[in-house]
N, C-alpha and C positions, 0 to 999 in steps of 0.2 A: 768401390771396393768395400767387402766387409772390415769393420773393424777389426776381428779376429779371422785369419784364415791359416787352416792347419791342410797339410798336405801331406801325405803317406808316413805317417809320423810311427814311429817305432820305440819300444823301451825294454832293452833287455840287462839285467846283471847274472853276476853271479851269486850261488846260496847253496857253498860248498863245492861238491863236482858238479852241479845243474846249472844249468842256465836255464835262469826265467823271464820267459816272453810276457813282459808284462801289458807290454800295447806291440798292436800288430795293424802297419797298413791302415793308420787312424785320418780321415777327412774329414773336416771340421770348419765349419763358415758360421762366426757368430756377428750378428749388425748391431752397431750403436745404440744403445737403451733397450735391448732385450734385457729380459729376465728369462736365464737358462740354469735349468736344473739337470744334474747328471745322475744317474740314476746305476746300481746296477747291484749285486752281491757280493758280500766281503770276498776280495779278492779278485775283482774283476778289472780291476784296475783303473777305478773313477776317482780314487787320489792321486795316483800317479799322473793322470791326464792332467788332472786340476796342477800338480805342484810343475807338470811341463809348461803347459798353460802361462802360471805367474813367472815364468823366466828360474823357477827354483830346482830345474831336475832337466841335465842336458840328452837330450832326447840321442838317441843309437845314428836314428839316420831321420831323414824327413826335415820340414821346414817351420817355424810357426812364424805367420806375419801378423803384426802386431801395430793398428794404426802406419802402416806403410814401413815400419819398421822390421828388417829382419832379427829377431830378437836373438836367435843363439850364434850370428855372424857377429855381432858383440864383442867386445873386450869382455871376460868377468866383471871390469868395473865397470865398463859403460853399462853393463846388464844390473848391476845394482842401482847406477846412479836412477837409471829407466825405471827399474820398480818403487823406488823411494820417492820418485817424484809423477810418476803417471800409475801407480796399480797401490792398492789397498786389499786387504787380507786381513781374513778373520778366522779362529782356529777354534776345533772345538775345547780344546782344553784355557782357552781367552789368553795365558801368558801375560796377565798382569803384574805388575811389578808390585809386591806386598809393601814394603814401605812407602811408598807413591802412594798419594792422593788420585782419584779418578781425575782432575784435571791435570796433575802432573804426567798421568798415566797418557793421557790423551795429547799431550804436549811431545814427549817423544818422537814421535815422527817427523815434526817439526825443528827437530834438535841443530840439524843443519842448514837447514834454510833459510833463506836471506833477509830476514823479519828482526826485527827489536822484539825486545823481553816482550814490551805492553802487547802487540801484534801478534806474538805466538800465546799469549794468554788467552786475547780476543776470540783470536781462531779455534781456542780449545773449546772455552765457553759455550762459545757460538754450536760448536759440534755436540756440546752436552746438550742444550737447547733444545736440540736437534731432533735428539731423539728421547727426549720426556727426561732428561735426567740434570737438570739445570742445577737444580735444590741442592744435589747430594754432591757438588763438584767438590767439597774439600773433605770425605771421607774417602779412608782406605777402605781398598778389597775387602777386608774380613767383614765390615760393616757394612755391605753392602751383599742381599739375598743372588744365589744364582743367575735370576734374569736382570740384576740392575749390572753386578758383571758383566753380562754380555751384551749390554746396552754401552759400556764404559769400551770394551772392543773394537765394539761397532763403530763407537767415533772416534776411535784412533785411526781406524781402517779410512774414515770416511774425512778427517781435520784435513788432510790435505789436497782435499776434490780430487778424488781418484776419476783418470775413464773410465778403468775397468774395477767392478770388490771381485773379488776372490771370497770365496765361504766353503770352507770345507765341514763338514757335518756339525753347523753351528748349531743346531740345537738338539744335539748327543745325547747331551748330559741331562737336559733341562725334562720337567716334568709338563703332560700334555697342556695347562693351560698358560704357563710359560712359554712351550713354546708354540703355540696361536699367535703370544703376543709378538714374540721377536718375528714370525714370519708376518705377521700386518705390515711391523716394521722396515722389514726390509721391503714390503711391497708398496710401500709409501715414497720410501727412499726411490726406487725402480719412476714411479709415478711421477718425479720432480726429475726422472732424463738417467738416473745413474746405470748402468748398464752392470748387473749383476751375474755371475758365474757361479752356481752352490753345488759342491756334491752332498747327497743326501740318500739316506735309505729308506726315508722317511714317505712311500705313494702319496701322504695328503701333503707335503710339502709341496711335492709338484704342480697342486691345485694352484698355487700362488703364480705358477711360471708362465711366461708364454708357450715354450716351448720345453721338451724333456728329452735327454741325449740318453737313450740307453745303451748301456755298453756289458756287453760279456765275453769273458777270455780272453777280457785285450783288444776286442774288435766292437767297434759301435755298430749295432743291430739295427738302431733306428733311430730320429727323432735330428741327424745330423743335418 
């Protein structure tokens, strides 16, 4: 069985008197240690897939299985306790905590978990290491350029061995040889087993992917 498998998956609200069909009829089979990029134009609804995807957006109708888990048959908490201990997530706005150090930053995740003080420091370290950013663990955000931010993210997303990251248009914001370097990264990351999910609008991003889900109008075109 695939790691991820999505079946007739649906998402509508509302927005005013209209209802919007944001996903229609979505199938979806992702395997362990891909690197999948989602692809499509603003408004097509490749963050809505992504935030149904991480257990964050309960889908109209349809199913998402999730390592043999049915993710939205869930309790709300069991569906959180599931992402905080099996899924990692990186945004492109990064949501660092400004007075937080990047290893305290990177430590959060860890906040509830069953580790001593020393063991949730280790872990954090360790994830700074990880991804080139060891040196700067006791500065804050502001002292820290765009892409070391989104390097401090990254191992938040990644301190507690995620199955699956989640990335939603992580490198937005960032300027072209920034972000070159975050997507090495994360293909590095991909290379050591982690199985990655990115939506991006970014075509050379995709170069990074094994594969690329494009989706328009709500319905995936290709690449599923």
């Amino acid at each position: 069985m695939a790691l991820i498998e999505v079946r007739n998956l649906a998402k509508s609200y509302q927005s005013g008197d209209e209802t919007v069909e944001a996903l229609k009829g979505v199938d979806v089979s992702i395997e362990s240690g891909e690197f999948i990029t989602i692809m499509g134009q603003s408004g097509s609804g490749k963050s809505t897939l992504l935030s149904v995807l991480g257990g964050l957006n309960h889908p109209s109708q349809g199913s998402v299985q999730m390592a043999g888990v049915d993710l939205y048959a869930l309790s709300s908490e069991k569906r959180a306790d599931f992402r905080s201990q099996r899924l990692g997530f990186v945004f492109q706005s990064f949501n660092l905590i400004p007075y937080l150090t990047a290893l305290e930053n990177v430590m959060l995740p860890l906040a509830i978990a069953p580790l001593k003080k020393g063991e949730k420091v280790a872990a954090a370290r360790e994830a700074l290491e990880r991804i080139g950013l060891g040196a700067k663990a006791d500065r804050l955000p502001n002292a820290l350029s765009g892409g070391e931010q989104e390097r401090v993210a990254i191992a938040r997303a990644v301190v507690n061995r995620p199955e699956i990251l989640f990335a939603d248009e992580p490198t937005g914001n960032l300027d072209s040889k920034t972000s070159l370097e975050m997507m090495n990264l994360f293909r590095a990351l991909n290379e050591e087993g982690q199985t990655i999910v990115m939506v991006t609008h970014n075509p050379e991003n995709c170069d990074f992917a094994d594969r690329t889900i494009h989706i328009r109008d709500g319905r995936v075109v290709a690449g599923a």
